[in-house]
C-alpha positions as a Python dict, from the first residue, in 0.01 Angstrom:
ca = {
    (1, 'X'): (0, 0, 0),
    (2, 'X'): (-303, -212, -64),
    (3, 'X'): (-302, -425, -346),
    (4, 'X'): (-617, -322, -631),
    (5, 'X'): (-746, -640, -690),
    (6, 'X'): (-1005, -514, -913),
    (7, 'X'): (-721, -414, -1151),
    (8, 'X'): (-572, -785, -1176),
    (9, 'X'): (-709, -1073, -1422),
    (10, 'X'): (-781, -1394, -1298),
    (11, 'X'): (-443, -1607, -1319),
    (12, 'X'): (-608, -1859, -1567),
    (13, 'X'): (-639, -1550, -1854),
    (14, 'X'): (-256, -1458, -1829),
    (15, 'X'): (-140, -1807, -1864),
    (16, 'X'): (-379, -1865, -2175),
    (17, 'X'): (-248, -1546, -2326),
    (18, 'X'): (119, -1663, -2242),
    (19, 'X'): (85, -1971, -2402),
    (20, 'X'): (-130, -1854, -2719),
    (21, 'X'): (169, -1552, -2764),
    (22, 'X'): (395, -1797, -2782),
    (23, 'X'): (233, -2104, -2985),
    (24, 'X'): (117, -1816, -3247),
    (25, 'X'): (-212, -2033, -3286),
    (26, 'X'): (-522, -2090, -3044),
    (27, 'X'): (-557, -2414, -3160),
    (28, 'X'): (-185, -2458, -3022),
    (29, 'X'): (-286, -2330, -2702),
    (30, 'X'): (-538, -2568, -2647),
    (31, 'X'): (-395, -2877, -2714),
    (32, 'X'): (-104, -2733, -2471),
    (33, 'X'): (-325, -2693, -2183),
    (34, 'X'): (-559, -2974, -2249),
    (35, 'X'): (-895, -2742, -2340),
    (36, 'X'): (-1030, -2675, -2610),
    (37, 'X'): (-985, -2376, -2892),
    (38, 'X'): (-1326, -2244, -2790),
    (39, 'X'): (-1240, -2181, -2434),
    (40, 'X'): (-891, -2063, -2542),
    (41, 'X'): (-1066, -1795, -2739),
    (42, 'X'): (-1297, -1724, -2493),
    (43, 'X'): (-1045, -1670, -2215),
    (44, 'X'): (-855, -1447, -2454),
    (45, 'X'): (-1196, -1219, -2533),
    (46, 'X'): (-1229, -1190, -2205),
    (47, 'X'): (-869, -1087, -2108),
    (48, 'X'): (-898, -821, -2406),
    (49, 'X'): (-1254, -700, -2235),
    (50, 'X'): (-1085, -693, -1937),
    (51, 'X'): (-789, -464, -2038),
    (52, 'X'): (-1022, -308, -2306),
    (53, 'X'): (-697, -349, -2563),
    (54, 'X'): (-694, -562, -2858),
    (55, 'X'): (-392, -843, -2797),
    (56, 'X'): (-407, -1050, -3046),
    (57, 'X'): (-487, -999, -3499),
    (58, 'X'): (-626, -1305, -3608),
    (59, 'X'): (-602, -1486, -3929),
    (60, 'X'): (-620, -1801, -4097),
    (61, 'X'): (-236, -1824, -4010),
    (62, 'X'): (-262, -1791, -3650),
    (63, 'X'): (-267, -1529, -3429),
    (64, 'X'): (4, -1224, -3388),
    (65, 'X'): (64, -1017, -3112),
    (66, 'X'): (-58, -647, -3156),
    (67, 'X'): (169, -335, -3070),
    (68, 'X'): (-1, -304, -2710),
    (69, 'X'): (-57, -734, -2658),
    (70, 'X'): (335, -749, -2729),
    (71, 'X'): (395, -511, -2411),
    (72, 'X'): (166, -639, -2190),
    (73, 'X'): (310, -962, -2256),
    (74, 'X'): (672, -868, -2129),
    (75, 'X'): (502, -793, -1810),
    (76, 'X'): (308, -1120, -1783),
    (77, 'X'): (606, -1323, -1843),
    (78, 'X'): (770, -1174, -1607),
    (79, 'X'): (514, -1195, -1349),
    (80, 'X'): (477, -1536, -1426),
    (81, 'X'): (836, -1656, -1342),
    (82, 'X'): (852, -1493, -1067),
    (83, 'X'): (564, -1676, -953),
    (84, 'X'): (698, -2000, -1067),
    (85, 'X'): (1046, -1907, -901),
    (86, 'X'): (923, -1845, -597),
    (87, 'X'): (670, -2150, -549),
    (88, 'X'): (1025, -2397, -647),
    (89, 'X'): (1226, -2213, -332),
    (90, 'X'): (909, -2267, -147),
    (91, 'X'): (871, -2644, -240),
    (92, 'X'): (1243, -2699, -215),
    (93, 'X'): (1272, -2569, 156),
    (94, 'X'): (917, -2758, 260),
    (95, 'X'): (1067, -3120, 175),
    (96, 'X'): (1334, -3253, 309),
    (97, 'X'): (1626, -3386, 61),
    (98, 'X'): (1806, -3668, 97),
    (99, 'X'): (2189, -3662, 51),
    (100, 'X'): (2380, -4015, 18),
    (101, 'X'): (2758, -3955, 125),
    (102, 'X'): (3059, -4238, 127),
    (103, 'X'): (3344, -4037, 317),
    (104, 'X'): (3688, -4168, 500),
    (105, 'X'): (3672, -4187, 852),
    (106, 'X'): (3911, -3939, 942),
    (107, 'X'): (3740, -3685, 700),
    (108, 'X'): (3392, -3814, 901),
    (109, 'X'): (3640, -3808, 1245),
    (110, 'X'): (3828, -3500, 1221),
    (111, 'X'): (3669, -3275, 959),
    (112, 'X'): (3314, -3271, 902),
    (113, 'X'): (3169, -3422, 1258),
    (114, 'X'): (3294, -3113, 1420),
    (115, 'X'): (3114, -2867, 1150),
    (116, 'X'): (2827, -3141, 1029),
    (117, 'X'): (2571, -2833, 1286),
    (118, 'X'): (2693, -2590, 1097),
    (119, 'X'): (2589, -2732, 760),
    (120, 'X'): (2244, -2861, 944),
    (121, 'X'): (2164, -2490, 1061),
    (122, 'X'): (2216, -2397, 720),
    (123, 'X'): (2073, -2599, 536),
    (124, 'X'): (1794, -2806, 713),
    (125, 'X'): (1615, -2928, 388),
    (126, 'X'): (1879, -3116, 328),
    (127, 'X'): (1911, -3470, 520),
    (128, 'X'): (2309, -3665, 529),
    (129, 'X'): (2302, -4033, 468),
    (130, 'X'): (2675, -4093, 560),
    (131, 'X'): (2828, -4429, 522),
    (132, 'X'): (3216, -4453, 628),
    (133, 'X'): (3430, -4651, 365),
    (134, 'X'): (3797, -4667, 339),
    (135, 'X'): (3839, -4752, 35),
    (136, 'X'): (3827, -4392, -184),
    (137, 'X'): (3791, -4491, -519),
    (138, 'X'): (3610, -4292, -709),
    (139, 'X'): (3479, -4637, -949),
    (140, 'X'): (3236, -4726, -616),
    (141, 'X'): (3104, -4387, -646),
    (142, 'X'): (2812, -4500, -837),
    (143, 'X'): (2566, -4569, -485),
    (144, 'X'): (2642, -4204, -364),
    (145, 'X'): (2519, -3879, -438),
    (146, 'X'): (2868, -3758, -306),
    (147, 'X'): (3173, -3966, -255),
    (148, 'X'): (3473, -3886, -50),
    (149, 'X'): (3809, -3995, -220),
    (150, 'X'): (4201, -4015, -253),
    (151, 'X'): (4340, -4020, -606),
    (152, 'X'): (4600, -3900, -862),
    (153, 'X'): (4551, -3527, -958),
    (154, 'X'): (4611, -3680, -1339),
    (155, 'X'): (4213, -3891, -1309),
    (156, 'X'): (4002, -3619, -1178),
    (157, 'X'): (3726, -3549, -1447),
    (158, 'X'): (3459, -3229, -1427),
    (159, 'X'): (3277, -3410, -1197),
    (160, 'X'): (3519, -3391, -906),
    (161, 'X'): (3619, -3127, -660),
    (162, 'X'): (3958, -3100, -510),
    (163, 'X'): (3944, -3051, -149),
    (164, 'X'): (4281, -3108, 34),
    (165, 'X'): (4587, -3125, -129),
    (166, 'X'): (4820, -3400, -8),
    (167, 'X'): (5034, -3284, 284),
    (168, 'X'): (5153, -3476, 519),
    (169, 'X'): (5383, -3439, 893),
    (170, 'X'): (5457, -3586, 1174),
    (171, 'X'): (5292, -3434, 1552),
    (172, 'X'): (5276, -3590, 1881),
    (173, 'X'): (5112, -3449, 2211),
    (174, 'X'): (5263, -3138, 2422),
    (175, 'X'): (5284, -3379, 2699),
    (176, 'X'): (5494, -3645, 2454),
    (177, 'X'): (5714, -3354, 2319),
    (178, 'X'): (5810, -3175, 2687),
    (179, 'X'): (5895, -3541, 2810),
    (180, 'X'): (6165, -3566, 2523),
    (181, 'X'): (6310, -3204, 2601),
    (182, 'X'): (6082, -3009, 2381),
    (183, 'X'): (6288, -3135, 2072),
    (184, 'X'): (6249, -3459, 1841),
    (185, 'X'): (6612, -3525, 1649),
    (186, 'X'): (6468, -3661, 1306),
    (187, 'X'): (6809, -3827, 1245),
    (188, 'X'): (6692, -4055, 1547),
    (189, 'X'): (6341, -4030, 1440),
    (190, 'X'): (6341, -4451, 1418),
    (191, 'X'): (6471, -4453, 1725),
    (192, 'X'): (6172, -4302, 1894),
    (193, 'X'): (5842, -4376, 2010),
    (194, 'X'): (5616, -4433, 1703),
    (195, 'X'): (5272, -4462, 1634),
    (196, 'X'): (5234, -4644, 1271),
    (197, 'X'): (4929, -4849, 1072),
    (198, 'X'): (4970, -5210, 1111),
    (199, 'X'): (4899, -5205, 700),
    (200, 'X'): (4955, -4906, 502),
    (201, 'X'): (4739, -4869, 189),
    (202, 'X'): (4991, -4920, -89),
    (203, 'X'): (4847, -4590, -326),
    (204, 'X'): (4906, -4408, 38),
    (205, 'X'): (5198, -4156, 60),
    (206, 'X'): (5321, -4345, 395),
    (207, 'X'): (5637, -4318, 636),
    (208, 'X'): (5861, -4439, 344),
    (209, 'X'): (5807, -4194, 127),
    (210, 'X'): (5786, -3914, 370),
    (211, 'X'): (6208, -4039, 494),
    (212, 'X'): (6283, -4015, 134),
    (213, 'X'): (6126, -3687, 59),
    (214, 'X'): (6300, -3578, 377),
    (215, 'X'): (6624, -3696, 300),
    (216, 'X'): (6648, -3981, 572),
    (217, 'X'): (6688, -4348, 529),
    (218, 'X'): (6408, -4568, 645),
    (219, 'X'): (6428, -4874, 816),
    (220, 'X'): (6177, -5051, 1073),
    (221, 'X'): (6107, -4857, 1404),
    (222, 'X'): (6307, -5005, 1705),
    (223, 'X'): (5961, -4911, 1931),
    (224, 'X'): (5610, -4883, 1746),
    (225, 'X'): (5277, -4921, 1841),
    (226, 'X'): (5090, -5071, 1550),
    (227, 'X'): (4691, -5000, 1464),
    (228, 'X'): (4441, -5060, 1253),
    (229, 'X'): (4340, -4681, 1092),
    (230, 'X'): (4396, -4374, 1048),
    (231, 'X'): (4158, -4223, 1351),
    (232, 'X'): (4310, -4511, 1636),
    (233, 'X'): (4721, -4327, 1531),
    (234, 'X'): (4555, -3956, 1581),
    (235, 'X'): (4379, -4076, 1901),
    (236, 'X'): (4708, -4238, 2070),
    (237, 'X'): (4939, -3900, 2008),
    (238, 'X'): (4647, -3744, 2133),
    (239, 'X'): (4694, -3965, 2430),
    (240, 'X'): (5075, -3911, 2486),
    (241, 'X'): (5158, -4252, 2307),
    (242, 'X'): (5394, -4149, 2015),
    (243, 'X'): (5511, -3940, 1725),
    (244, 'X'): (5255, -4020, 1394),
    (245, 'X'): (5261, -3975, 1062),
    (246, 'X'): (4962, -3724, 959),
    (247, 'X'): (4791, -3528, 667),
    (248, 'X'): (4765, -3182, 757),
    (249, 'X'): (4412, -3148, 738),
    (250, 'X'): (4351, -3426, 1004),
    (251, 'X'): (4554, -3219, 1266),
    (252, 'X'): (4453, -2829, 1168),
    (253, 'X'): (4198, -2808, 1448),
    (254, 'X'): (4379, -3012, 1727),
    (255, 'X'): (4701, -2828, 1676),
    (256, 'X'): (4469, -2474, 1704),
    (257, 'X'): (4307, -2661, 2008),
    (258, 'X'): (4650, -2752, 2132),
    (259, 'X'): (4593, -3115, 2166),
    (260, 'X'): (4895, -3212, 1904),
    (261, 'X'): (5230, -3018, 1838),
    (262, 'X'): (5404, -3019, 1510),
    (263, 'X'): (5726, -3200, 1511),
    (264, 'X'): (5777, -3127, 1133),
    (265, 'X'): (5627, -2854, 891),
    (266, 'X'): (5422, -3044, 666),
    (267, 'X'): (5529, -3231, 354),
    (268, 'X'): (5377, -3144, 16),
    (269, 'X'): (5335, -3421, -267),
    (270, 'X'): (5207, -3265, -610),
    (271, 'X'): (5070, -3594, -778),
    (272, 'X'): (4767, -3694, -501),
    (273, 'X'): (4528, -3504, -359),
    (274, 'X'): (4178, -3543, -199),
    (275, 'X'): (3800, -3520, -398),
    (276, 'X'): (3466, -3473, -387),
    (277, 'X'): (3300, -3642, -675),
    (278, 'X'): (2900, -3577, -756),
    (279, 'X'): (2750, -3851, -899),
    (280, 'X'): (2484, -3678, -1122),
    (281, 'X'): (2673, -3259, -1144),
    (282, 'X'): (2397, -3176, -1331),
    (283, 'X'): (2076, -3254, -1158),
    (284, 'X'): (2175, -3296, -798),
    (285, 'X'): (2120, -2966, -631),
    (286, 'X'): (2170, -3045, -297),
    (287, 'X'): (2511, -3298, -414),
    (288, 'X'): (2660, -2918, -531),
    (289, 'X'): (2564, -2786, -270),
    (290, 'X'): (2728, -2999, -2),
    (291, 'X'): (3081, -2966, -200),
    (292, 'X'): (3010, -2580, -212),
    (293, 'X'): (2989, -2553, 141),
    (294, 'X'): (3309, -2775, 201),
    (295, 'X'): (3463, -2557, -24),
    (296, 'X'): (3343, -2235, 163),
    (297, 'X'): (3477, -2390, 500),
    (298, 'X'): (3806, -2500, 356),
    (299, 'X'): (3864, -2136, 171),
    (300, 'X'): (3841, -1977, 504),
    (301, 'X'): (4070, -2203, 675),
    (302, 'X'): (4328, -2186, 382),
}
């Protein structure tokens, strides 16, 4: 159906009207949209002539809204947000956001480079500026719209996100485990072929506290290969190399893709867990957005 255009004022009367209705005064209305009263109340007259209905009474007080101006009203203001609604979705899809992100590299590695299309195709207004950092500290947070971080449960404010809680075990290849017999003794564990960081962060959970949890006593590896990160122990048991040491959600996707085996079921520690923290929650749209979708993705794996 064709739309009358005869039966539609020009945009420039309704806003006038809005912002008179509102203000209560012409003189209000004016100085609001930088005109002055006369053209106010001439816009109004000829809004009024237009409908051929009376909006406004006018006194010395101001102006008040007649029985009919008060309906039509509800209508404009309607029309009008939807208006303004629809030209910010417009204007927010046109121009491309940018999004600054500090991550880990085995989050960067292991979880979001394999689903970073996904989040493009859905969202192409928004444009990642990701820098790797190791560190996780929610303090050096302050450069990034979103920062990617390990901490106690205990100092996560309203600004932060929990992502992965902290749950750690240890896989190796298929290839590793069918050359030991298909079976790892954990009482020997030490004993076998290890893959192990050549520094440990000292708030990490680590292979010490993953013996005691288990019961077992540790004591330095008789044969251990010894690497810089995270991503370089992952890579080598994906090469055959060794039994490491692993948080679950580095090794969901590899096990499903059967390029690790489980040696252990995984390890759950209650005090630490992993974050996203948004710099500015209130104002950064496309910040919440990004931790809503990580959210999403992790939802459907859990």
């Amino acid at each position: 159906m064709s739309i009358k255009s005869r039966l539609i004022p020009p945009t420039g009367y309704l806003l006038v009207f809005e912002s008179a209705a509102r203000l209560g005064s012409l003189t209000k209305a004016a100085d609001e949209l930088c005109v002055t009263t006369t053209a106010v109340s001439k816009q109004v007259k000829n809004l009024e002539n237009f409908l051929n209905i009376q909006l406004f009474t006018r006194s010395k007080q101001g102006v008040q809204l007649t029985a009919q101006g008060y309906q039509y009203l509800q209508r404009v203001k309607e029309a009008l947000d939807i208006l303004s609604e629809e030209t910010k979705i417009l204007d927010n899809s046109s121009t491309a956001v940018t999004l600054n992100l500090e991550v880990g590299p085995c989050f960067m590695h292991f979880w979001l480079l394999p689903k970073i299309e996904q989040f493009r195709q859905a969202h192409p207004e928004i444009m990642l500026n990701i820098t790797i950092s190791n560190e996780r500290h929610i303090d050096a947070s302050e450069h990034y719209d979103v920062t990617f971080y390990y901490a106690t449960i205990a100092t996560a404010n309203e600004n932060c996100q929990q992502i992965f809680a902290e749950r750690i075990q240890l896989v190796c290849s298929p290839k590793f485990l069918e050359s030991h017999g298909g079976y790892i003794d954990l009482q020997s564990i030490f004993d076998q072929p290890l893959i192990m960081l050549k520094k440990e962060m000292s708030f990490w959970e680590g292979w010490q506290s993953w013996a005691n949890k288990a019961g077992l006593t540790y004591r330095i590896p008789n044969n251990a290969l010894m690497v810089d990160d995270q991503v370089a122990v992952i890579q080598a048991a994906i090469n055959d190399t060794g039994i490491a040491l692993v948080w679950d959600w580095h090794v969901s996707e590899l096990i499903a893709k059967g390029e690790l085996v489980s040696v252990t079921d995984y390890m759950e520690f209650e005090e630490k867990a992993y974050f996203l923290h948004i710099a500015d929650q209130e104002n950064n749209l496309a910040a919440k957005t990004f931790v809503g979708w990580v959210q999403q993705q992790e939802s459907g794996y859990r």
